[in-house]
PDBQT receptor file of N, H, CA, C and O in Angstrom, charges set to zero:
ATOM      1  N   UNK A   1       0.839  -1.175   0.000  1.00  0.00    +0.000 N 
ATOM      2  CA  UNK A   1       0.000   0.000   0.000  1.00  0.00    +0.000 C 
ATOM      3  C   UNK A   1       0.890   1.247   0.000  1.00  0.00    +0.000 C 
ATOM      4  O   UNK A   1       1.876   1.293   0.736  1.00  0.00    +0.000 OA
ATOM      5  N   UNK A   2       0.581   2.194  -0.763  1.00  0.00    +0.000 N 
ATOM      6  H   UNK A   2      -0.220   2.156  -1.361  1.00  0.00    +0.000 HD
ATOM      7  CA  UNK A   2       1.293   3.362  -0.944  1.00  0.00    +0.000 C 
ATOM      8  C   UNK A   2       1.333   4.357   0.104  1.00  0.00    +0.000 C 
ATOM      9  O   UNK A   2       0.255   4.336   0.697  1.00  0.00    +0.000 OA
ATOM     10  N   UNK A   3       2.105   5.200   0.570  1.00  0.00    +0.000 N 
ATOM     11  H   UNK A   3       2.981   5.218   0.088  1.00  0.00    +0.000 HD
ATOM     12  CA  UNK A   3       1.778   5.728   1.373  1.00  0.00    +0.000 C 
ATOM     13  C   UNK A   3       1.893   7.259   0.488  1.00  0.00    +0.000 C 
ATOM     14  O   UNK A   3       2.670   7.393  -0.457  1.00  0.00    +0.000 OA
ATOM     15  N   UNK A   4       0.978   8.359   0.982  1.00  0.00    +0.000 N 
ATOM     16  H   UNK A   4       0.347   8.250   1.750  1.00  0.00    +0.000 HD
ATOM     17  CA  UNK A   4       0.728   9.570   0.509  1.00  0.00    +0.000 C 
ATOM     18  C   UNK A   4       1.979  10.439   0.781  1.00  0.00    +0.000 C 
ATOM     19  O   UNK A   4       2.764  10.257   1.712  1.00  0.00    +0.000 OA
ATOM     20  N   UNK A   5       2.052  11.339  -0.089  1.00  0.00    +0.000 N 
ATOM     21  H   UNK A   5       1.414  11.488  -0.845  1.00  0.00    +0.000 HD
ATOM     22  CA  UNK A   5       3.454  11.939  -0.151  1.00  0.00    +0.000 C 
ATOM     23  C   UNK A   5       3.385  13.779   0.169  1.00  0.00    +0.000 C 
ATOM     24  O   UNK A   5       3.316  14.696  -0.649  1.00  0.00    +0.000 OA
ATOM     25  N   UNK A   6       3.434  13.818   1.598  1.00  0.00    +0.000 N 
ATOM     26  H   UNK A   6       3.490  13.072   2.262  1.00  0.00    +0.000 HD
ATOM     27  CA  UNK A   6       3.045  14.999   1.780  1.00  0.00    +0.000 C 
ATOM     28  C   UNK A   6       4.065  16.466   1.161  1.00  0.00    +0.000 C 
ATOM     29  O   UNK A   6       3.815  17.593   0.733  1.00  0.00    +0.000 OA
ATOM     30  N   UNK A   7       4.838  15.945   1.327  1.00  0.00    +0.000 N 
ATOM     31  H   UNK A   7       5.042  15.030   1.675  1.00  0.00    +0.000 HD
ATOM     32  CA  UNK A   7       6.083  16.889   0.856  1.00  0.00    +0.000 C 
ATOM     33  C   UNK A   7       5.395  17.384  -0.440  1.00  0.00    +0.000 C 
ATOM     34  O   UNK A   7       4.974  18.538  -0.510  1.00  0.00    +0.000 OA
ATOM     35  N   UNK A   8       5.242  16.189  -1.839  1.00  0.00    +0.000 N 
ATOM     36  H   UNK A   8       5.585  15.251  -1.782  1.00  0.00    +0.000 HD
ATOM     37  CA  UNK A   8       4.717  16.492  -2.975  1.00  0.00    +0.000 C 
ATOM     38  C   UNK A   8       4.089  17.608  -2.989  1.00  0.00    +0.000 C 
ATOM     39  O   UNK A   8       4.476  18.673  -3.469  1.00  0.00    +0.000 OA
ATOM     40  N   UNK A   9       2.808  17.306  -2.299  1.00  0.00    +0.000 N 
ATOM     41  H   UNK A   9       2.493  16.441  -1.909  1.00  0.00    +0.000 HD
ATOM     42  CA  UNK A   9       1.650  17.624  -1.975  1.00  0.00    +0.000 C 
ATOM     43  C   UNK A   9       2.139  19.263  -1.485  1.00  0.00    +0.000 C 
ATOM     44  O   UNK A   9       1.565  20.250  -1.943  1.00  0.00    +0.000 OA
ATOM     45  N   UNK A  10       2.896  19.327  -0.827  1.00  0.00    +0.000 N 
ATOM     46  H   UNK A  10       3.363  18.525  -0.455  1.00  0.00    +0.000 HD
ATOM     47  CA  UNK A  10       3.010  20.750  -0.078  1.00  0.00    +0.000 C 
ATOM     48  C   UNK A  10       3.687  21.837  -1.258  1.00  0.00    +0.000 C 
ATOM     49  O   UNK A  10       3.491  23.044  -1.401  1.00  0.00    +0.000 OA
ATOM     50  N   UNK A  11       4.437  21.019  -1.921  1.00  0.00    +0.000 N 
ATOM     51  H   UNK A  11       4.596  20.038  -1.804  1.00  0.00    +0.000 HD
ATOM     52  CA  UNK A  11       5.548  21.407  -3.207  1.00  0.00    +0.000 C 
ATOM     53  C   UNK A  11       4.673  21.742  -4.633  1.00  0.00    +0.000 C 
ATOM     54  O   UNK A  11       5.201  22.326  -5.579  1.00  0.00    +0.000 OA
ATOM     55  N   UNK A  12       3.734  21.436  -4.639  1.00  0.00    +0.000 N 
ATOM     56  H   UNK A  12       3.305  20.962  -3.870  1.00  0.00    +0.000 HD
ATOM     57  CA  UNK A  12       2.566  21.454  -5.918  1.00  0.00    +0.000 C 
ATOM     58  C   UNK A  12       2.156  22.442  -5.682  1.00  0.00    +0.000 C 
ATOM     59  O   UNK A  12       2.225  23.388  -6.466  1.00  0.00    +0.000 OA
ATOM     60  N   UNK A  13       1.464  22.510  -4.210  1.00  0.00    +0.000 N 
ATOM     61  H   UNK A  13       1.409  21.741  -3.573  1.00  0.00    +0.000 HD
ATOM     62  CA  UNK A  13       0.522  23.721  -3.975  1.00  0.00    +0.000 C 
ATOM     63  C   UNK A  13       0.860  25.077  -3.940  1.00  0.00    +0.000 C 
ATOM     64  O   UNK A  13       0.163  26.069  -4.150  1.00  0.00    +0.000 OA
ATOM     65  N   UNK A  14       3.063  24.867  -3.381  1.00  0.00    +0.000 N 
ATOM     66  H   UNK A  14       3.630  24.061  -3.210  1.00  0.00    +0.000 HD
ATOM     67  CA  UNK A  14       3.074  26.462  -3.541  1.00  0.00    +0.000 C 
ATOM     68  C   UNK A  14       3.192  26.417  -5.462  1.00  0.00    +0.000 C 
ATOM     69  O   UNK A  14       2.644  27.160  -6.277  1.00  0.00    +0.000 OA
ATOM     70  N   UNK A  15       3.936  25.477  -5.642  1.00  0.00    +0.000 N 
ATOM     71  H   UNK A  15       4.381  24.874  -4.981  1.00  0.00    +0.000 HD
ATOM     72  CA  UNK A  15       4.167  26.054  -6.885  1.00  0.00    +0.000 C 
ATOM     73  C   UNK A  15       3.002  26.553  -7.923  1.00  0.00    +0.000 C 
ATOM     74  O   UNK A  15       3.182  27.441  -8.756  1.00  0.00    +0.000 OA
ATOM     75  N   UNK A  16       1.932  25.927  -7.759  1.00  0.00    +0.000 N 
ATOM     76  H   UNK A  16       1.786  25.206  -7.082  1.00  0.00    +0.000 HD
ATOM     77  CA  UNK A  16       0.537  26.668  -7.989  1.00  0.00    +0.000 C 
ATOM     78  C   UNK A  16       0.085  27.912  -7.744  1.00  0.00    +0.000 C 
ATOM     79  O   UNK A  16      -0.510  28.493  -8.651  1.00  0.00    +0.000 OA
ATOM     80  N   UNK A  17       0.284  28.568  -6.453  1.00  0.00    +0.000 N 
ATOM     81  H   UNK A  17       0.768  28.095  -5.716  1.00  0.00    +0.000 HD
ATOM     82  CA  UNK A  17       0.362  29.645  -6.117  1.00  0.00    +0.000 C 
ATOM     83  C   UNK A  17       0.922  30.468  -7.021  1.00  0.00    +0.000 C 
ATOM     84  O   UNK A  17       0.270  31.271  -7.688  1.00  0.00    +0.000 OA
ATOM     85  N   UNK A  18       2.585  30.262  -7.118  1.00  0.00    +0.000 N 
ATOM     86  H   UNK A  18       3.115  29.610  -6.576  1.00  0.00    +0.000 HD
ATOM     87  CA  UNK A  18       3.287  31.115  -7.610  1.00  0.00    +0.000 C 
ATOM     88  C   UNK A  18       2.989  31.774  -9.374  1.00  0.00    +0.000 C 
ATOM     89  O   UNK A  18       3.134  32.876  -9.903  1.00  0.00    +0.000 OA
ATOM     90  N   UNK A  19       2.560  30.545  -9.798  1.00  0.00    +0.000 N 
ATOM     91  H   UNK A  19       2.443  29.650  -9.368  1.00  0.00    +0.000 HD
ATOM     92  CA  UNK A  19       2.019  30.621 -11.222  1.00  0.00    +0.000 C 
ATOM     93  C   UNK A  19       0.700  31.210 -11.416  1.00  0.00    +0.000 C 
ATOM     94  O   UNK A  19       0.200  31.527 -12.496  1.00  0.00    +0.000 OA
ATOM     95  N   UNK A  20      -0.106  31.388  -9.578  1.00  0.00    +0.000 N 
ATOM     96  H   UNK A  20       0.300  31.131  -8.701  1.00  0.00    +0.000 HD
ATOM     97  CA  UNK A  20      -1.378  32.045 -10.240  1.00  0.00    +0.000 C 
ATOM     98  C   UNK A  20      -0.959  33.231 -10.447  1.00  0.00    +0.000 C 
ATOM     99  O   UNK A  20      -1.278  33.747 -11.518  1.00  0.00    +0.000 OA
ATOM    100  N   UNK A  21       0.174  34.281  -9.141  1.00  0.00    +0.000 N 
ATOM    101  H   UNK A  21       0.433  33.862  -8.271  1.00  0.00    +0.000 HD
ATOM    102  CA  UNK A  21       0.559  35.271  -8.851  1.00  0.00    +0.000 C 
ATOM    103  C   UNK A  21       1.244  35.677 -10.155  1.00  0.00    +0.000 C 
ATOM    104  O   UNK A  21       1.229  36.890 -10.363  1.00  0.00    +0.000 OA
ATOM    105  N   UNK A  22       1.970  34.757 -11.273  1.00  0.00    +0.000 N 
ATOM    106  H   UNK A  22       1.983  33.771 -11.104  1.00  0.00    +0.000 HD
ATOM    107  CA  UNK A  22       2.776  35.222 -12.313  1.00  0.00    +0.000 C 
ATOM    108  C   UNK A  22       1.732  35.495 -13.210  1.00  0.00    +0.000 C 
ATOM    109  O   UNK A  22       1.930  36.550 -13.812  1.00  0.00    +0.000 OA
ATOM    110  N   UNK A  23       0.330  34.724 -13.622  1.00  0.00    +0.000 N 
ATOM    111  H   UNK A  23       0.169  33.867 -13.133  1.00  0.00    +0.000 HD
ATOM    112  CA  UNK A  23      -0.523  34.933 -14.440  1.00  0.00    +0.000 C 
ATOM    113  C   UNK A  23      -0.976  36.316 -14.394  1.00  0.00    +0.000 C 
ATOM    114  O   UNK A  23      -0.909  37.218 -15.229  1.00  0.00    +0.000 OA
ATOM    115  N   UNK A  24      -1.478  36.261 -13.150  1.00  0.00    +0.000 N 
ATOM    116  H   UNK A  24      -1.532  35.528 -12.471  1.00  0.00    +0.000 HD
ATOM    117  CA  UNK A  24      -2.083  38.034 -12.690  1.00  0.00    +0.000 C 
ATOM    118  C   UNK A  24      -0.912  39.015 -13.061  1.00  0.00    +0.000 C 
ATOM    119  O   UNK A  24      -0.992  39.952 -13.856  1.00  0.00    +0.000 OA
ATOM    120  N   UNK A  25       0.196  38.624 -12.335  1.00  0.00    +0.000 N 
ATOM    121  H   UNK A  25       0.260  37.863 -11.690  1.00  0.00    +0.000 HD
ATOM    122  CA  UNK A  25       1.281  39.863 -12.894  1.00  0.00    +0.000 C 
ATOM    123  C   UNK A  25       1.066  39.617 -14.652  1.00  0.00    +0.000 C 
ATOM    124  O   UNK A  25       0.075  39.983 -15.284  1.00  0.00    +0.000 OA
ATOM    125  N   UNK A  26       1.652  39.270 -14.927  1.00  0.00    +0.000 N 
ATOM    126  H   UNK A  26       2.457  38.973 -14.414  1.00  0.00    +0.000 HD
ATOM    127  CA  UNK A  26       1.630  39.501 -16.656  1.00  0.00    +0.000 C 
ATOM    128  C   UNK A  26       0.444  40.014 -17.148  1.00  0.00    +0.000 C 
ATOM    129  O   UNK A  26       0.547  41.092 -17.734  1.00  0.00    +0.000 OA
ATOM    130  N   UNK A  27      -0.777  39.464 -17.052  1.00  0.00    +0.000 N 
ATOM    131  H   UNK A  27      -0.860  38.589 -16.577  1.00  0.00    +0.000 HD
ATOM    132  CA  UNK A  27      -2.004  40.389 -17.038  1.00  0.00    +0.000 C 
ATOM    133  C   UNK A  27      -2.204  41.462 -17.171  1.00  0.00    +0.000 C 
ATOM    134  O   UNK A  27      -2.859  41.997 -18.066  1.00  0.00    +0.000 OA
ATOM    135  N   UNK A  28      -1.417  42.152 -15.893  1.00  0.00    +0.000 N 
ATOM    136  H   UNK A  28      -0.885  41.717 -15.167  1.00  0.00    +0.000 HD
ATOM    137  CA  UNK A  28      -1.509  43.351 -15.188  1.00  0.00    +0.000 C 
ATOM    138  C   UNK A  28      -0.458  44.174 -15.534  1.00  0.00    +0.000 C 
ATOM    139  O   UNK A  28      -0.525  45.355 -15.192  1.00  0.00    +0.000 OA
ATOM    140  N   UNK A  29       0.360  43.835 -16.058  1.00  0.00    +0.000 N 
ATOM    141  H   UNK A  29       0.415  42.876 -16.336  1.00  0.00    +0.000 HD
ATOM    142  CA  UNK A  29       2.173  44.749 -16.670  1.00  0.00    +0.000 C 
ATOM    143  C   UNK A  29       1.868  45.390 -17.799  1.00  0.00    +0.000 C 
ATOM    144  O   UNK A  29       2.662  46.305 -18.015  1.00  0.00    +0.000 OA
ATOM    145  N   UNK A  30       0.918  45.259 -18.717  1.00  0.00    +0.000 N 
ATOM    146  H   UNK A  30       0.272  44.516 -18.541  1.00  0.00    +0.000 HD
ATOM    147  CA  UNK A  30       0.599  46.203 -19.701  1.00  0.00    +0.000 C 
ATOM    148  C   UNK A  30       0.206  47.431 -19.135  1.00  0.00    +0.000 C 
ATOM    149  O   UNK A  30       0.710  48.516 -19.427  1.00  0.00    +0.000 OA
ATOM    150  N   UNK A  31      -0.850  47.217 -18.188  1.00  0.00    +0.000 N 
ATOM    151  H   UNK A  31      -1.260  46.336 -17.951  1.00  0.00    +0.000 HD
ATOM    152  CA  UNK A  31      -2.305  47.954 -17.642  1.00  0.00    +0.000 C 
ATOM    153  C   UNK A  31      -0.837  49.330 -16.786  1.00  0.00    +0.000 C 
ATOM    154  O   UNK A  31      -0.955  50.545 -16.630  1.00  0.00    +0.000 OA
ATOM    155  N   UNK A  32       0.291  48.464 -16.454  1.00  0.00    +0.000 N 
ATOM    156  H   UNK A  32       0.388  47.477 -16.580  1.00  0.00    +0.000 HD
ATOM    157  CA  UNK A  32       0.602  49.446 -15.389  1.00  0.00    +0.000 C 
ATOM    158  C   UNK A  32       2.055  50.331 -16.187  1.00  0.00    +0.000 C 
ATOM    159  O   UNK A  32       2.645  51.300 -15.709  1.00  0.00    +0.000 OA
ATOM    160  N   UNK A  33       2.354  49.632 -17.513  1.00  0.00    +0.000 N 
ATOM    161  H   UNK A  33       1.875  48.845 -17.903  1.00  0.00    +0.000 HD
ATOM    162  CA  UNK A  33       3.359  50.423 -18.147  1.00  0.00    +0.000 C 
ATOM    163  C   UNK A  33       2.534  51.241 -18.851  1.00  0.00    +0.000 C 
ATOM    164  O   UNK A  33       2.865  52.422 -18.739  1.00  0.00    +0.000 OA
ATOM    165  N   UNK A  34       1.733  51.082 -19.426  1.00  0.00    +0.000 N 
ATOM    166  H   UNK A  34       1.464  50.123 -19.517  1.00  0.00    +0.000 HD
ATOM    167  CA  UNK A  34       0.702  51.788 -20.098  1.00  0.00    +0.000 C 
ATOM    168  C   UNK A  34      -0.047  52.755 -19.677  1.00  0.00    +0.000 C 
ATOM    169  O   UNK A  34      -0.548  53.000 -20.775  1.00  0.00    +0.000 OA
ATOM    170  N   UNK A  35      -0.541  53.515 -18.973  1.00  0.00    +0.000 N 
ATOM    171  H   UNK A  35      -0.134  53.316 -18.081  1.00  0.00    +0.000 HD
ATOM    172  CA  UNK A  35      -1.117  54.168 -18.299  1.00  0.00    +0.000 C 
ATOM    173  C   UNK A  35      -1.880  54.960 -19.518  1.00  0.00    +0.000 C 
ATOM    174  O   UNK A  35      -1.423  55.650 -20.429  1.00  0.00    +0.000 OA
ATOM    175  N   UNK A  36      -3.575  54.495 -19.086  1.00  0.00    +0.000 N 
ATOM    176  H   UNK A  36      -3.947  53.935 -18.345  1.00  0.00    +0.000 HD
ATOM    177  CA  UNK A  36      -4.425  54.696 -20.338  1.00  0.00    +0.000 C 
ATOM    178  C   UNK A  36      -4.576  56.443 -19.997  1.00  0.00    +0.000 C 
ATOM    179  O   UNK A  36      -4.460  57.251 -20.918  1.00  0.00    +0.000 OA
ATOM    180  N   UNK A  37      -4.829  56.862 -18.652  1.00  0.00    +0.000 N 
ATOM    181  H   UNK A  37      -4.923  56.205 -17.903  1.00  0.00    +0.000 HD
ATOM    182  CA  UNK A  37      -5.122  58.556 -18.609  1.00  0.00    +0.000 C 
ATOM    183  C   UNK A  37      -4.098  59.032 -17.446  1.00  0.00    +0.000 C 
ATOM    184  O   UNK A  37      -3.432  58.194 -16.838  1.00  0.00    +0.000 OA
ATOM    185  N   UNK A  38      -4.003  60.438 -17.163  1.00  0.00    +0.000 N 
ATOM    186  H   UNK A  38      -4.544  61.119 -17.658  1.00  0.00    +0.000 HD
ATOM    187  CA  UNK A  38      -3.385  60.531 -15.516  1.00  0.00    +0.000 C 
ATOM    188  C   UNK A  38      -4.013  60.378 -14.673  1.00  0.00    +0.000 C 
ATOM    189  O   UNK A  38      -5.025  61.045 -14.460  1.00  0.00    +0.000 OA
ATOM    190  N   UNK A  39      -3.534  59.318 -13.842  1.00  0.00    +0.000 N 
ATOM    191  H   UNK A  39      -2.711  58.776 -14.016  1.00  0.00    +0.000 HD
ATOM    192  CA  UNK A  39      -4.904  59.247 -12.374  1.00  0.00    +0.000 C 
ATOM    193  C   UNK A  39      -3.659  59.339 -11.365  1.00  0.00    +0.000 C 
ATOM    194  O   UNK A  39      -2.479  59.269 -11.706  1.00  0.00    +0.000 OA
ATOM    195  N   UNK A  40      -4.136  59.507 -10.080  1.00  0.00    +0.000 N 
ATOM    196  H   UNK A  40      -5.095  59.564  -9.803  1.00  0.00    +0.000 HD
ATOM    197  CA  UNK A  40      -3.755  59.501  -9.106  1.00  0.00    +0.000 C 
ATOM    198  C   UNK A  40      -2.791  58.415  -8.652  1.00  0.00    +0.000 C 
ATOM    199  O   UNK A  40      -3.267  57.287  -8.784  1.00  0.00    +0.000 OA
ATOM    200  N   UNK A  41      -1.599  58.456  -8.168  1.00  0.00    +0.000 N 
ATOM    201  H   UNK A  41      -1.211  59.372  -8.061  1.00  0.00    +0.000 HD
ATOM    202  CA  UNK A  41      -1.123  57.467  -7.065  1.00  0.00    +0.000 C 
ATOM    203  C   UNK A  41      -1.611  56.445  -6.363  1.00  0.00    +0.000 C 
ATOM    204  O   UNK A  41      -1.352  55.246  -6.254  1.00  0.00    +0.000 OA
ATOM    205  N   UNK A  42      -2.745  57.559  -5.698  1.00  0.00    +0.000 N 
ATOM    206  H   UNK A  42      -2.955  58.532  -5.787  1.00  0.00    +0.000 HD
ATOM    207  CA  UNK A  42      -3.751  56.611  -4.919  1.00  0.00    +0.000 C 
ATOM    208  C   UNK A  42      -4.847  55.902  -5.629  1.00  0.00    +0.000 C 
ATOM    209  O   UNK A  42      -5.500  55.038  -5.043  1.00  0.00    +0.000 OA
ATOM    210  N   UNK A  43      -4.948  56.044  -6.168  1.00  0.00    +0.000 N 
ATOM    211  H   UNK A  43      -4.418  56.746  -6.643  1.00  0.00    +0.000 HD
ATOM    212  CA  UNK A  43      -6.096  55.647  -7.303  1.00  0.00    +0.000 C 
ATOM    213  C   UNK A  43      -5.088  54.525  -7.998  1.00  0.00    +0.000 C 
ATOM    214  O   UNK A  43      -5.853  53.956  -8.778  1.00  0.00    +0.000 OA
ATOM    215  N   UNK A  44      -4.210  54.102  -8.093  1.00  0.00    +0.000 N 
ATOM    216  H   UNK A  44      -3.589  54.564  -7.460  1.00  0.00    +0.000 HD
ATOM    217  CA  UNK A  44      -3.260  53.121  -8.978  1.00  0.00    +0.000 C 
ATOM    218  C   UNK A  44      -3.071  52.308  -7.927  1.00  0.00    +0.000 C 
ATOM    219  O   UNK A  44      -2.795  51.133  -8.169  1.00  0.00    +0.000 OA
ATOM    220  N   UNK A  45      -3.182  52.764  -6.523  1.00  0.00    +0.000 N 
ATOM    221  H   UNK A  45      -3.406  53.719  -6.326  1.00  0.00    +0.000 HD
ATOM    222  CA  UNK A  45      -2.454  52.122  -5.548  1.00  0.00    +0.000 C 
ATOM    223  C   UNK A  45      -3.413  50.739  -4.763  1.00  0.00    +0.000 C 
ATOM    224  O   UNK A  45      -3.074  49.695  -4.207  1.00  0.00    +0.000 OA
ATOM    225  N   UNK A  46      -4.893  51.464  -5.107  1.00  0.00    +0.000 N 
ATOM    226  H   UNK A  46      -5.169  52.313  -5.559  1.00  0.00    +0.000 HD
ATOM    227  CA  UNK A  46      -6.235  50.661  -4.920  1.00  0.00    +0.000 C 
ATOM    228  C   UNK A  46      -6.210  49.687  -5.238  1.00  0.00    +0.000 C 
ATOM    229  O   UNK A  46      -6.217  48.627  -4.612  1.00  0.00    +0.000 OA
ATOM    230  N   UNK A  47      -6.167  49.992  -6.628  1.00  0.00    +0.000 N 
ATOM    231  H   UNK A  47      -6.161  50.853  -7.136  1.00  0.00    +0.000 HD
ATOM    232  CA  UNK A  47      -6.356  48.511  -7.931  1.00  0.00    +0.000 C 
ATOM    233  C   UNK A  47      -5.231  47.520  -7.767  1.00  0.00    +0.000 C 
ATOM    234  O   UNK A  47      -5.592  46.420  -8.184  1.00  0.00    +0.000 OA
ATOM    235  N   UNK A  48      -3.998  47.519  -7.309  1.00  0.00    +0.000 N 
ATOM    236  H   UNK A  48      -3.705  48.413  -6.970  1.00  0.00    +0.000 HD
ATOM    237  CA  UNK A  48      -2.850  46.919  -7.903  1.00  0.00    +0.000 C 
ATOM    238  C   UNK A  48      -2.799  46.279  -6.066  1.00  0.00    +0.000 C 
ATOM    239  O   UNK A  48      -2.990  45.068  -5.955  1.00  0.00    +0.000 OA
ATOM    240  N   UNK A  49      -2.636  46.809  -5.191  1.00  0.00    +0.000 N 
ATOM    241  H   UNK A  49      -2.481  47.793  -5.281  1.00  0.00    +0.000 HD
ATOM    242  CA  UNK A  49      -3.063  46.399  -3.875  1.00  0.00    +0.000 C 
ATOM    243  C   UNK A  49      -4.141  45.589  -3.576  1.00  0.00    +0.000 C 
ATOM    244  O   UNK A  49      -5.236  45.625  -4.137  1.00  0.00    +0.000 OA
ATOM    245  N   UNK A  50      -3.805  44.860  -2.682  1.00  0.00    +0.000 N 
ATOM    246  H   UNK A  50      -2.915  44.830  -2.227  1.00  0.00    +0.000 HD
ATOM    247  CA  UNK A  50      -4.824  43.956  -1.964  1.00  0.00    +0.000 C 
ATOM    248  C   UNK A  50      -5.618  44.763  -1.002  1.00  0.00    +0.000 C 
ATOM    249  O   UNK A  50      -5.140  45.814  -0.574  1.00  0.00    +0.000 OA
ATOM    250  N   UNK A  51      -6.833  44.341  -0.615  1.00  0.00    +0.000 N 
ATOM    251  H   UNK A  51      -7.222  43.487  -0.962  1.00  0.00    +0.000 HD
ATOM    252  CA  UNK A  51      -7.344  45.589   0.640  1.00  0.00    +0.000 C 
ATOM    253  C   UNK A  51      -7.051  44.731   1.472  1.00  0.00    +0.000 C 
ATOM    254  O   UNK A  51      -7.002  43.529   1.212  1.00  0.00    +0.000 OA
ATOM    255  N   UNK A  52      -6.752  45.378   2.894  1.00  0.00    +0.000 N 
ATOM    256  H   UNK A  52      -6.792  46.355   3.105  1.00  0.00    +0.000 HD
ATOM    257  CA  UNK A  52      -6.133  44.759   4.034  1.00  0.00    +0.000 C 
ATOM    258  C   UNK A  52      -7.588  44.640   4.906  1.00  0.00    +0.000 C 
ATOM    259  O   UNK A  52      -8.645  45.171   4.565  1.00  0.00    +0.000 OA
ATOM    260  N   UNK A  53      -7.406  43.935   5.933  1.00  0.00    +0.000 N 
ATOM    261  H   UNK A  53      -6.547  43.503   6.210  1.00  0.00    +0.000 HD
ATOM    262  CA  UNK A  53      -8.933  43.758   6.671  1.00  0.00    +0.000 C 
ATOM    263  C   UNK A  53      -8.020  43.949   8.074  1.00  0.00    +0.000 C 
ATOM    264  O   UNK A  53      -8.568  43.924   9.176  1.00  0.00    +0.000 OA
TER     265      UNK A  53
C-alpha cells in the first residue's frame, strides 16, 4: 500500500500559487506600463493592492 506523499503535496501547492501570482502579474504589466489617462497614485495604488482587513 502506498503511502501519501506529503512533501509532494506541499511542493505542488506552492508552486501553484506562484504561477497564479505570475498569471495576474503579466495580465496586469501592460495595464501598469501603459497608463491609459493621468490618475492619481492613490487611485493606482487601490487597484494593484490587496485591501487589508
Amino acid at each position: 500500500m502506498r503511502r501519501f506523499n506529503w512533501r509532494l503535496f506541499r511542493r505542488k501547492g506552492t508552486k501553484k500559487e506562484s504561477m497564479k501570482d505570475e498569471k495576474l502579474l503579466l495580465k496586469n504589466v501592460d495595464d501598469i506600463k501603459n497608463p491609459r489617462d493621468e490618475r492619481d497614485i492613490h487611485e493606482v495604488a487601490k487597484e494593484v493592492l490587496p485591501e487589508e482587513d
